[in-house]
C-alpha positions as CSV (number, residue, x, y, z in Angstrom):
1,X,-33.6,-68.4,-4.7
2,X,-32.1,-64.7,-3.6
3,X,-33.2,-64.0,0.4
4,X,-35.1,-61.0,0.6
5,X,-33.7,-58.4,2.8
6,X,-36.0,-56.6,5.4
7,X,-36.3,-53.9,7.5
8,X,-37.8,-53.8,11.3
9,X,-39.4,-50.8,12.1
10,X,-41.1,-49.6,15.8
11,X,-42.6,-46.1,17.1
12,X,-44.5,-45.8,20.2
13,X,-45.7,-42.2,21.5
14,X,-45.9,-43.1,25.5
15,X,-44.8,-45.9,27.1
16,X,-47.5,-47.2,29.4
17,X,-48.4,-51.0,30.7
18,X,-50.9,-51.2,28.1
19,X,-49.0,-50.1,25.3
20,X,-46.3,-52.7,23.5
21,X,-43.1,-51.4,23.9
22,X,-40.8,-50.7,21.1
23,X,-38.4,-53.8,22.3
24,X,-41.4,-55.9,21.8
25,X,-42.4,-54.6,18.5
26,X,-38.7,-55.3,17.3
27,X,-38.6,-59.0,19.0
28,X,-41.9,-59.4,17.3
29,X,-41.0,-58.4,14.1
30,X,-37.4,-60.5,14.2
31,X,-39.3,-63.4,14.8
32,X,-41.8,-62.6,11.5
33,X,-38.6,-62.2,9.5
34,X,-36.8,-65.2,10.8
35,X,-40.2,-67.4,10.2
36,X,-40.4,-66.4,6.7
37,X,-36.5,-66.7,5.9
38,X,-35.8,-63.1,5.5
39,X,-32.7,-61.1,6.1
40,X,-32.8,-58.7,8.7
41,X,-30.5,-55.8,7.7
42,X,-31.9,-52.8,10.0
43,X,-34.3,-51.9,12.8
44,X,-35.3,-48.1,13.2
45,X,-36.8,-47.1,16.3
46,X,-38.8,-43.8,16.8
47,X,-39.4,-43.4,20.6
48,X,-41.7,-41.0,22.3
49,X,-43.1,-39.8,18.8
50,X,-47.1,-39.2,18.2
51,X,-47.7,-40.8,14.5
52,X,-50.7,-38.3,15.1
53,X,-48.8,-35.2,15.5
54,X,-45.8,-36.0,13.2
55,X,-45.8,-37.3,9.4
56,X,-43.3,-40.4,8.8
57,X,-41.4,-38.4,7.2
58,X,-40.7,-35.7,10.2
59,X,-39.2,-38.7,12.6
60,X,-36.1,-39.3,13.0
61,X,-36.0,-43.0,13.2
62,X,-38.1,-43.4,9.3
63,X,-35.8,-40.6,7.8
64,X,-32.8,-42.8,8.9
65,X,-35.0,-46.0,7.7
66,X,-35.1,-44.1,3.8
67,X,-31.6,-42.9,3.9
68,X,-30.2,-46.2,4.4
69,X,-27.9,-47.1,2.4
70,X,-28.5,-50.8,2.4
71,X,-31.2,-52.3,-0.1
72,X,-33.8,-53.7,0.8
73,X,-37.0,-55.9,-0.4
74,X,-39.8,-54.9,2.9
75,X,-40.3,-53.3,6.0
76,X,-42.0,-55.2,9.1
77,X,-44.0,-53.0,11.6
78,X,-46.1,-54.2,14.6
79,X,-49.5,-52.8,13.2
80,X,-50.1,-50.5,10.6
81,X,-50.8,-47.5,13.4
82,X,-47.5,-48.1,14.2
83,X,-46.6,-46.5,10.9
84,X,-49.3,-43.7,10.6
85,X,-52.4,-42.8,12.4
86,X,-54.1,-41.2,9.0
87,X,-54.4,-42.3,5.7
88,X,-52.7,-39.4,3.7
89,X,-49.4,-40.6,5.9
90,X,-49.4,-43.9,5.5
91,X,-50.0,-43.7,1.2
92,X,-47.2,-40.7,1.4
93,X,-44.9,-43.6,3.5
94,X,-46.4,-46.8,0.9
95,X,-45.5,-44.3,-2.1
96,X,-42.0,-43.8,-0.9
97,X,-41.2,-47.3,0.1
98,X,-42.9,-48.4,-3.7
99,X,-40.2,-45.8,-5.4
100,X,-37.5,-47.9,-3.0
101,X,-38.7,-51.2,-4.6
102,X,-40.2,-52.2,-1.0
103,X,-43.5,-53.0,0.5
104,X,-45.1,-52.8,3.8
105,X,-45.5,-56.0,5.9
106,X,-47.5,-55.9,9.5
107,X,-47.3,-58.7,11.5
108,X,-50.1,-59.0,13.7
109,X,-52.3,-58.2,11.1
110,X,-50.8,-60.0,7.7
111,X,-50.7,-57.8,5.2
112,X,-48.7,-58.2,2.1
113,X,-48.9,-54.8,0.8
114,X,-47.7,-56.5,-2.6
115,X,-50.9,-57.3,-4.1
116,X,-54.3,-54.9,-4.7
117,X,-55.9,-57.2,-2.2
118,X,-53.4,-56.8,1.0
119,X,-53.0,-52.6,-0.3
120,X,-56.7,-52.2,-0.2
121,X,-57.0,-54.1,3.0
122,X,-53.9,-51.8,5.1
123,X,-55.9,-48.8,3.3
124,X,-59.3,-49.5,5.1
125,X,-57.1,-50.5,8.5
126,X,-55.4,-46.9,8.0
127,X,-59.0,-45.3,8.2
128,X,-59.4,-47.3,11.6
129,X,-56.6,-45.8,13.0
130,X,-57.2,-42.4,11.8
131,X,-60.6,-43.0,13.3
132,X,-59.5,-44.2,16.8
133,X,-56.8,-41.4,16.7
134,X,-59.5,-38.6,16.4
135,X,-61.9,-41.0,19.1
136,X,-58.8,-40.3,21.6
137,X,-58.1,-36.5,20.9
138,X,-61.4,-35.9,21.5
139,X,-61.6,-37.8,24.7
140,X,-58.9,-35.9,26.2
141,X,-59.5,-32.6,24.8
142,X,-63.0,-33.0,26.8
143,X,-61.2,-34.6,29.8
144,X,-59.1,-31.5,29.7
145,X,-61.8,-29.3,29.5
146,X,-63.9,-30.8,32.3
147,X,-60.4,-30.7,34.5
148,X,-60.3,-26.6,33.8
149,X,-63.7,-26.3,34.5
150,X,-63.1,-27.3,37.9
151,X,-60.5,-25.3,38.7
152,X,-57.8,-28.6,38.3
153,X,-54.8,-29.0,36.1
154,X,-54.5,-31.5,33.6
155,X,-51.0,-31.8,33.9
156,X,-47.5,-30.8,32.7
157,X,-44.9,-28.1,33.9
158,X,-46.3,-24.8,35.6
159,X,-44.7,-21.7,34.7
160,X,-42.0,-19.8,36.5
161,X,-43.5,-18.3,39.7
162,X,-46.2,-21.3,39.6
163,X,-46.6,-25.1,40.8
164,X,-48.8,-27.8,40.9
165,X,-50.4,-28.5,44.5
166,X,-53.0,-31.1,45.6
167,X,-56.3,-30.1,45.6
168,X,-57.6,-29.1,48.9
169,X,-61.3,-29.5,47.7
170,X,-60.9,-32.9,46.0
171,X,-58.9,-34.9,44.1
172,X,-56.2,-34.0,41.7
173,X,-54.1,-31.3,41.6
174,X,-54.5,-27.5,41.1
175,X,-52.3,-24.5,40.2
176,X,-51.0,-22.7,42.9
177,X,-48.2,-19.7,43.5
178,X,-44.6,-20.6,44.1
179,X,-44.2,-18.3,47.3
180,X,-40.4,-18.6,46.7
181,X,-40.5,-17.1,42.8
182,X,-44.0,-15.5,42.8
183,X,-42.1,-12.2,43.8
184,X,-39.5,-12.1,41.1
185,X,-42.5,-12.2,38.5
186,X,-44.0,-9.9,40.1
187,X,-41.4,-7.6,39.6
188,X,-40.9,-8.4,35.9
189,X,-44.5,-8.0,35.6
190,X,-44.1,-4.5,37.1
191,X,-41.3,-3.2,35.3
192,X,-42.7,-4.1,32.1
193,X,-45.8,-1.8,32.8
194,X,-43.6,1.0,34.3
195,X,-42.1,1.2,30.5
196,X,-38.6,-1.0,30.9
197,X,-37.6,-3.2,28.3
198,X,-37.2,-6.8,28.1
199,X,-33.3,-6.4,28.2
200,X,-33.2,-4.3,31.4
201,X,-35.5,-6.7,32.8
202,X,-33.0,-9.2,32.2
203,X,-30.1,-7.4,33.2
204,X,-31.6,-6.8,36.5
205,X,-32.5,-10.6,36.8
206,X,-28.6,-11.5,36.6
207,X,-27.3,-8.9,38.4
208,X,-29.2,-9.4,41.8
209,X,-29.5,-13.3,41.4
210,X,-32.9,-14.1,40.8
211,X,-33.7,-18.1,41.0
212,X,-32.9,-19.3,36.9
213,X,-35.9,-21.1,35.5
214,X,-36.6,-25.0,36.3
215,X,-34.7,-27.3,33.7
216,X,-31.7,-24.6,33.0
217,X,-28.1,-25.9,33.8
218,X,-26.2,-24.2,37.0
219,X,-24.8,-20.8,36.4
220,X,-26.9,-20.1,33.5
221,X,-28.4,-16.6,33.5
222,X,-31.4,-15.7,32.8
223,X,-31.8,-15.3,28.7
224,X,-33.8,-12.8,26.8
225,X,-36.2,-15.0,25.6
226,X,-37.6,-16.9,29.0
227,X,-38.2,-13.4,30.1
228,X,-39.9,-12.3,26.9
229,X,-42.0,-15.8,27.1
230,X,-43.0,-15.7,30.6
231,X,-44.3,-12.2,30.1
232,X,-46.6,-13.2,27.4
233,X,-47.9,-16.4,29.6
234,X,-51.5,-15.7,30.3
235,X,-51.1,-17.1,33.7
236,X,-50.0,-13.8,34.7
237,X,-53.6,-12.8,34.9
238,X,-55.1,-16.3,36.3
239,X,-56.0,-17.5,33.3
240,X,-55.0,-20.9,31.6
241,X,-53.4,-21.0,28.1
242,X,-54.6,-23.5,25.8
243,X,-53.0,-24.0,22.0
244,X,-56.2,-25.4,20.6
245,X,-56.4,-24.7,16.6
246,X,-58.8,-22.3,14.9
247,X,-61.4,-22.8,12.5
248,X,-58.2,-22.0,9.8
249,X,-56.2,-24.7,11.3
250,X,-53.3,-22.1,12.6
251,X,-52.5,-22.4,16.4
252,X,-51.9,-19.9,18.5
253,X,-51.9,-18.3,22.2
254,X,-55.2,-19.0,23.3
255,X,-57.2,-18.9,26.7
256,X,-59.7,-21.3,28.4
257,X,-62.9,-19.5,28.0
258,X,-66.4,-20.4,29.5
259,X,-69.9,-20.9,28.3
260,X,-70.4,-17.6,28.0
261,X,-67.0,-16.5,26.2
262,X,-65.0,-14.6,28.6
263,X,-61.7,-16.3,29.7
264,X,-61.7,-18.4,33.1
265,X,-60.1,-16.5,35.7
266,X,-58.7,-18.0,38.4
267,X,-57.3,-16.4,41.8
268,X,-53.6,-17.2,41.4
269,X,-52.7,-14.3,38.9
270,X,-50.6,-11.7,39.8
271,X,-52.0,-8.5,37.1
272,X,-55.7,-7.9,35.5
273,X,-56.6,-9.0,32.5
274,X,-56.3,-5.2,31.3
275,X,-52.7,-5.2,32.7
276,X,-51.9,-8.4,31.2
277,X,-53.1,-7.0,27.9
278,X,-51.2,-3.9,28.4
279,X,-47.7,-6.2,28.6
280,X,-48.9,-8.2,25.7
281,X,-49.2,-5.2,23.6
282,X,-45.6,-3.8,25.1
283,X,-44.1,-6.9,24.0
284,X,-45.8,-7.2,21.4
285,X,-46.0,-3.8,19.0
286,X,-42.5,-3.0,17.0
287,X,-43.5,1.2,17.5
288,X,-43.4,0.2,21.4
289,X,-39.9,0.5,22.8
290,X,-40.1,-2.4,25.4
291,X,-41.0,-5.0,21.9
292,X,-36.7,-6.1,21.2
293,X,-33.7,-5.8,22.1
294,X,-31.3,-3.3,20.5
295,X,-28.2,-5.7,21.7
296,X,-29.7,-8.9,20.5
297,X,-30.6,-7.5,17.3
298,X,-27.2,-5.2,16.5
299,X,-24.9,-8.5,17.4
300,X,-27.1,-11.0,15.0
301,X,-26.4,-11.1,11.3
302,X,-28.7,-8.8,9.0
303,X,-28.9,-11.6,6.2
304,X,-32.5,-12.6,6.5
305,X,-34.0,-9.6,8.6
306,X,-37.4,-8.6,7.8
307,X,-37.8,-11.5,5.1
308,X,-38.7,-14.6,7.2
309,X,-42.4,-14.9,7.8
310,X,-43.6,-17.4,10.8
311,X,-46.1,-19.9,8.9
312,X,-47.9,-20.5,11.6
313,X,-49.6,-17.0,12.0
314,X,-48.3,-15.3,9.1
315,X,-46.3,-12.6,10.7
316,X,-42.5,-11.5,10.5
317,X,-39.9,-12.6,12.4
318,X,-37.3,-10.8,13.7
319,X,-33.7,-11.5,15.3
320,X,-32.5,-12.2,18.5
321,X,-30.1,-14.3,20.4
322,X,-31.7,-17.7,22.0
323,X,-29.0,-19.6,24.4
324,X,-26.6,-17.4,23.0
325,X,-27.5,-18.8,19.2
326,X,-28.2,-15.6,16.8
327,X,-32.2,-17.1,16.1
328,X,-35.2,-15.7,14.5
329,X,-38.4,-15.4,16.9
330,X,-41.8,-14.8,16.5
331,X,-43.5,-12.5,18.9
332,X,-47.2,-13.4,18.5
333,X,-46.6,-17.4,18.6
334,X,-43.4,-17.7,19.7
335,X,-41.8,-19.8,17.0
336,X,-38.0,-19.6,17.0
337,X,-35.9,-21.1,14.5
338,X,-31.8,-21.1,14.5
339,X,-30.6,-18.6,11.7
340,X,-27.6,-19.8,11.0
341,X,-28.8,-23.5,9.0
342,X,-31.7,-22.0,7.9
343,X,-29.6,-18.8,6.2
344,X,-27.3,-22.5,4.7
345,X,-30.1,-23.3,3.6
346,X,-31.6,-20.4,1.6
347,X,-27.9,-19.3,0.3
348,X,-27.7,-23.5,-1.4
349,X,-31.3,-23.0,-3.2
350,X,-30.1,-19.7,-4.3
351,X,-26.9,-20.6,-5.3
352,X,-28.3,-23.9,-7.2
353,X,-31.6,-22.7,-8.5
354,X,-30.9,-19.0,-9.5
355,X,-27.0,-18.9,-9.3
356,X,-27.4,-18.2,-13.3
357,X,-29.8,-15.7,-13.6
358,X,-28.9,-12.8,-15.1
359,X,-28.4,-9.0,-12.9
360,X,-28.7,-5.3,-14.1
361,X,-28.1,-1.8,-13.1
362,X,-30.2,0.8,-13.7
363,X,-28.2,3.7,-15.9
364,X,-29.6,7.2,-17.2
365,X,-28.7,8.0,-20.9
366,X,-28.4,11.7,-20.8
367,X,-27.1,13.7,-23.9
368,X,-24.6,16.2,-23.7
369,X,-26.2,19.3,-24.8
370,X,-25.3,22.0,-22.6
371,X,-26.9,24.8,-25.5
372,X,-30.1,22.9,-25.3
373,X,-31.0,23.5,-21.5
374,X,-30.5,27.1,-22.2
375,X,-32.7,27.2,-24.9
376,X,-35.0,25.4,-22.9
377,X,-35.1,28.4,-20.5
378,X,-35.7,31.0,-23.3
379,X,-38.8,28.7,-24.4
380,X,-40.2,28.6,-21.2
381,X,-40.1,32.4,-20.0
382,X,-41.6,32.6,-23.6
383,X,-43.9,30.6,-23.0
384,X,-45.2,32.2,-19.6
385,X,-45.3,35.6,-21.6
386,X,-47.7,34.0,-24.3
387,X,-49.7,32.7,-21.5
388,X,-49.8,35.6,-19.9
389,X,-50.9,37.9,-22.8
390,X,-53.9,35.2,-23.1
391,X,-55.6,36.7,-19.8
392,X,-56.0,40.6,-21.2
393,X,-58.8,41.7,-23.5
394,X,-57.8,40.8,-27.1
395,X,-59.4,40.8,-30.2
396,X,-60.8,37.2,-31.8
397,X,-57.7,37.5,-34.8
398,X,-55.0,38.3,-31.5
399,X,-56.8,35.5,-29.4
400,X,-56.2,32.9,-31.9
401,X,-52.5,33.9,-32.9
402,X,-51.8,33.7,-29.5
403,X,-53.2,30.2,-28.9
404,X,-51.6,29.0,-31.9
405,X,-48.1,30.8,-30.4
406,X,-48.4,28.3,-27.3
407,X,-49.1,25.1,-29.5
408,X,-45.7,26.0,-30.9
409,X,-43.6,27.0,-27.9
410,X,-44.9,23.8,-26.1
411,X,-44.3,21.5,-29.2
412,X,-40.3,23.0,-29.4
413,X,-40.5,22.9,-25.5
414,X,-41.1,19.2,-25.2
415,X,-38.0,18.6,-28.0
416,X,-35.6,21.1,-25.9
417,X,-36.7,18.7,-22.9
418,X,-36.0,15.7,-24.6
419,X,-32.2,16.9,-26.1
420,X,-31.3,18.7,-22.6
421,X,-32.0,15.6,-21.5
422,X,-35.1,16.4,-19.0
423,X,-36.4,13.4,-19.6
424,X,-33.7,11.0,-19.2
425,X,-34.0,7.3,-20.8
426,X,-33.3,4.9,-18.1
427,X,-31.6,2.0,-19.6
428,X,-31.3,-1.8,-17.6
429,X,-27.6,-3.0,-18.1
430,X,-26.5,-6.3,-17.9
431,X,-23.7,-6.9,-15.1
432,X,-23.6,-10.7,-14.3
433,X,-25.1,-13.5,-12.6
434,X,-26.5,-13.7,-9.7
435,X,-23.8,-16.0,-8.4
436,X,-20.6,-13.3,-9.4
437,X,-22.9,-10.6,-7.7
438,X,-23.2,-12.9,-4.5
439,X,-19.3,-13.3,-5.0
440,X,-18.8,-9.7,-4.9
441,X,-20.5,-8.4,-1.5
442,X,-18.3,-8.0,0.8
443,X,-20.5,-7.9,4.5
444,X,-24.1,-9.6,5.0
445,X,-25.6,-6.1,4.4
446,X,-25.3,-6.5,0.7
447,X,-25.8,-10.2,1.0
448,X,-29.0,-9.2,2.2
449,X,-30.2,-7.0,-0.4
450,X,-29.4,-9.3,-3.0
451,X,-31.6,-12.2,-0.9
452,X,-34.4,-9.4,-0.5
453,X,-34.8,-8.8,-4.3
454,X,-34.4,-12.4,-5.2
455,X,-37.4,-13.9,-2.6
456,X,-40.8,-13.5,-3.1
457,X,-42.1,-15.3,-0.1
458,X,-40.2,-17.2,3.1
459,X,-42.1,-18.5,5.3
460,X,-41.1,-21.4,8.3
461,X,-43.1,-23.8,10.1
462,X,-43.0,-24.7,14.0
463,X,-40.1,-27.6,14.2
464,X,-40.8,-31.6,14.8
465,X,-40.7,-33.0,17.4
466,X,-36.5,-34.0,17.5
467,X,-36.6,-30.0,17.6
468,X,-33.5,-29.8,14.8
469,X,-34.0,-28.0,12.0
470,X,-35.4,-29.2,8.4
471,X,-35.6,-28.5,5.2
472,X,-39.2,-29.3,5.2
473,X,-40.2,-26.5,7.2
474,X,-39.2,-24.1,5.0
475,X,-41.4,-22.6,2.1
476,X,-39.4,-20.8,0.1
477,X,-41.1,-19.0,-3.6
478,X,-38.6,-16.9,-5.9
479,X,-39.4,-13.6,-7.3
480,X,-41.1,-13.5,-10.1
481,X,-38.4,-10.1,-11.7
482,X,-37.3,-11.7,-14.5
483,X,-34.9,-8.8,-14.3
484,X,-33.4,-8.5,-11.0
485,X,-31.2,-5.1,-10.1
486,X,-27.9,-5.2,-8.4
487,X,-28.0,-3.0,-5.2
488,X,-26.2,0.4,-5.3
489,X,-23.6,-0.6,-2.6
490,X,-22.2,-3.7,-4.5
491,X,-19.3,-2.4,-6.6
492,X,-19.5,-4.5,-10.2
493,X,-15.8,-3.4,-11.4
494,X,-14.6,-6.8,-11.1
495,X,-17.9,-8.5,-12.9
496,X,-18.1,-5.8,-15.4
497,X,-14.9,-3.1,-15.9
498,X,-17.0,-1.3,-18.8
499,X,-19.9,-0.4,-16.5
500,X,-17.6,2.5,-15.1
501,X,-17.1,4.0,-18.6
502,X,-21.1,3.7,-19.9
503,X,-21.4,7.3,-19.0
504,X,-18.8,10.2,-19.8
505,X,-20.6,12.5,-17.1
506,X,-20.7,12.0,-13.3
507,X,-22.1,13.8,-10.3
508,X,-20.6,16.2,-7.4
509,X,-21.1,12.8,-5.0
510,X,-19.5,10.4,-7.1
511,X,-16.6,12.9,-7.9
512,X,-16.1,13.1,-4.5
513,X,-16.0,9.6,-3.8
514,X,-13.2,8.8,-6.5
515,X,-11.2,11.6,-4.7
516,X,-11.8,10.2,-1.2
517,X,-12.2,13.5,0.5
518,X,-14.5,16.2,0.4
519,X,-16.6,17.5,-1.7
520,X,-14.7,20.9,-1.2
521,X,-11.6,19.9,-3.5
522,X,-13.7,18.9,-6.5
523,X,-15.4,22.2,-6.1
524,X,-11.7,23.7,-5.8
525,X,-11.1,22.0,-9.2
526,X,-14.6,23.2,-11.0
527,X,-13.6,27.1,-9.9
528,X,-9.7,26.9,-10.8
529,X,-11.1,25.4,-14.0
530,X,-9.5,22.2,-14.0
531,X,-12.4,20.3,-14.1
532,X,-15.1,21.0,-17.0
533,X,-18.8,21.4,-15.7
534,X,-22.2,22.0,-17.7
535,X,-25.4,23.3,-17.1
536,X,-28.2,21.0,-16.3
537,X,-30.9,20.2,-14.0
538,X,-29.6,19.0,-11.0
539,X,-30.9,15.5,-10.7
540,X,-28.5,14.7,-13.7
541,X,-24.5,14.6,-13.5
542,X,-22.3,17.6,-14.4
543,X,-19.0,16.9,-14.4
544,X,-17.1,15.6,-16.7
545,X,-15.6,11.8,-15.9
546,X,-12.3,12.4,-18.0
547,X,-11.7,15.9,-16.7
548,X,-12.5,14.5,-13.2
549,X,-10.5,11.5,-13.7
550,X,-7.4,13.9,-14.8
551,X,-8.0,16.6,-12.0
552,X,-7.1,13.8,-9.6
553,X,-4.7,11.2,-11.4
554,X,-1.5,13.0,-9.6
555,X,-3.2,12.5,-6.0
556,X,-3.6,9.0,-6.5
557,X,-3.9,6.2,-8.7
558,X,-8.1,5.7,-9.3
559,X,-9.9,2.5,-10.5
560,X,-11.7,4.1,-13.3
């Protein structure tokens, strides 16, 4: 008879005397495995991790557990809350582990997740622990409540500028000013209100040696973004900043507010709550000057600028530099995300999913028919006379001769437009895939207009709790262009050599930029004669490629 193989599995969120402790979950589990005979081939831990606040799938320790290599036939936890503390997890985890060929085995509570029995059983224990879950959010969400209400903190790091101190009035603790940083956030405060922008507010932080923020290494400056943070902090106006979720399930910066609505203000802040709005808005607005940096964003890479959207509150993110990392940040939230493996990730999906699709550029079929934009001229001034001669005092006989005049003039007016080429046909040629364009730019400008006609929607979600990045909190939807244009800047010559040649006439600009000089020696050549030039409107090109192309062939070779 083969051995089964298992694997031993442990989370726990906070380690407390009344908890079990990941070590005895393991030693508990070993023992369960060696009773039964089985094989022990792995144990996964996930320490410090809320099953509440984090699918199975988002910790570490479980998405080592599925990438192992190793077979196995089960995996042993403690207790199924061990696993997940709602339902929708733990079916998402039995679904996965099912695919694997393996099952679920608890040991205090002996389920053998093999038969309908033992699944509906570890189903309805789920629901318990969802239950419980929800029982202990609610206890401390009104324990934290109650602790506000009182003027106490519930715990945690104060901001900079801020500590906890014991609570002359009772028990506990309560916020209080930090009288030896209270005075450098007063000055940021200040400057932000007088009109200076983050940047200069951190240049001024380095350069006189302001105390760096608790938890930094020594010698580390002062960044842009714990500036730009603490000056959103509501805390600068007394108040206490909650990130409770909305009736739309989105978090965001939020205040304690009391029975009657208005936030709780305590005596600590350092600006009014019409100041503090006043920074927020600074900070806040694009149109305001204080809202980025110009350095963070000129020295980060344009690839994904304006096309990252923060999931959380549905609002664009834009760049900046976080610990010296080119990152993406949201201003209303505060969301960051690295760019660099998220811009990996986005150039792999595009490469794999639409590296084949097919590019065009747009091209202007325009006849060569200088005759016909004269005669369009004559028609015309005709054709104001006519009208004209409508306005005067005419007989019936003259009045319909004349009406029937400018039926005709308009009906040979609308041909002359059409053969002078007026009304240009715009044409969609093909160039090549979306993978030779990619190929072909040259800088992460034109890498970015190729992502920007290609995505429809990108949007990112607020990272796990190991704080790396993952695939999973990206939400990536293609455009639905079934016909997607190459940008002007990309040259196709490579791709495509043909494309240069689909029109025999070019304009003044493009003349000019073959040359690689002024326009002034391509209007040399059109006055000398060496370079053949016809009359139409001027939003279509007048000169002629070849005599262009000849006019310059002895001042250097030209990739035409």
């Amino acid at each position: 008879m083969t051995q089964r193989a298992a694997v031993l599995y442990a989370r726990i969120s906070v380690s407390t005397e009344e908890s079990v402790s990941v070590q005895r979950q393991i030693a508990s589990a070993r023992k369960y495995a060696s009773a039964r005979g089985w094989r022990v081939v792995g144990e996964f831990i996930d320490d410090g991790v809320s099953a509440t606040h984090n699918k199975p799938e988002h910790r570490p320790g479980w998405r080592s557990l599925l990438g192992s290599p190793v077979p196995f036939d089960a995996v042993v936890v403690w207790k199924v809350d061990r696993l997940a503390r709602r339902v929708i997890d733990f079916l998402h985890a039995d679904e996965t582990l099912q695919a694997r060929g393996a099952a679920i085995v608890c040991v205090e509570q002996s389920i053998d997740m093999t038969t309908g029995e033992g699944r509906a059983f570890a189903q309805m224990l789920a629901v318990f622990g969802e239950m419980e879950a929800s029982a202990i959010s609610s206890r401390i969400t009104a324990a934290r409540a109650h602790l506000i209400s009182q003027g106490r903190i519930p715990g945690g790091l104060q901001p900079y500028g801020w500590r906890s101190v014991p609570n002359p009035d009772g028990p506990g603790y309560v916020r209080g000013q930090d009288p030896e940083r209270i005075e450098w956030v007063r000055g940021m405060a200040e400057r932000v209100l007088r009109g200076d922008t983050v940047y200069s507010i951190q240049t001024w932080l380095n350069t006189v040696g302001a105390p760096a923020p608790r938890g930094r290494q020594p010698g580390r400056s002062w960044g842009y973004s714990s500036v730009d943070i603490l000056m959103r902090n509501p805390v600068l106006a007394g108040m206490f900043p909650v990130n409770s979720r909305n009736a739309r399930g989105r978090e965001g910066p939020q205040v304690r507010r009391g029975e009657d609505g208005h936030p709780i203000v305590a005596a600590d802040g350092i600006v009014t709550v019409e100041q503090y709005r006043t920074i927020l808005h600074a900070l806040t607005h694009k149109a305001h000057h204080s809202a980025g940096s110009k350095k963070s964003r000129r020295t980060t890479s344009p690839l994904l600028a304006l096309l990252v959207t923060c999931r959380t509150c549905e609002r664009l993110m834009y760049r900046c530099r976080n610990v010296g990392k080119p990152s993406l940040f949201c201003r209303h939230c505060g969301q960051m995300v690295t760019m660099l493996p998220l811009a990996d990730y986005v150039v792999r999906r595009l490469v794999n999913e639409r590296g084949s699709q097919r590019m065009y550029r747009r091209t202007l079929d325009v006849p060569n028919d200088p005759g016909a934009a004269r005669k369009l001229a004559d028609i015309d001034h005709a054709l104001r006379a006519t009208a004209l001669a409508l306005t005067e005092d005419r007989t019936e006989a003259d009045t319909r001769s004349l009406s029937e005049e400018v039926a005709r003039l308009k009906r040979a007016r609308l041909a002359a437009r059409k053969q002078a080429g007026a009304e240009a046909v715009e044409r969609m040629v093909y160039v090549g895939t979306v993978q030779q364009v990619w190929n072909l730019c040259v800088d992460d400008d034109q890498r970015h207009e190729v992502l920007a006609g290609q995505i429809a929607t990108l949007m990112v979600s607020k990272a796990v709790a190991d704080g790396q990045f993952h695939s999973s909190r990206v939400e990536l939807t293609w455009s639905a262009n079934r016909k997607p244009v190459v940008p002007e800047a990309i040259s196709v010559g490579p791709i495509h050599r043909r494309m240069r040649e689909l029109h025999p006439w070019i304009s003044l600009r493009e003349a000019s930029r073959l040359a690689g000089s002024s326009e002034s020696v391509i209007k040399g050549g059109i006055k000398r004669g060496q370079i053949t030039q016809r009359k139409v409107h001027r939003a279509h090109p007048s000169l002629e490629r070849a005599s262009v192309i000849a006019f310059l062939r002895d001042r250097r070779p030209i990739d035409c």
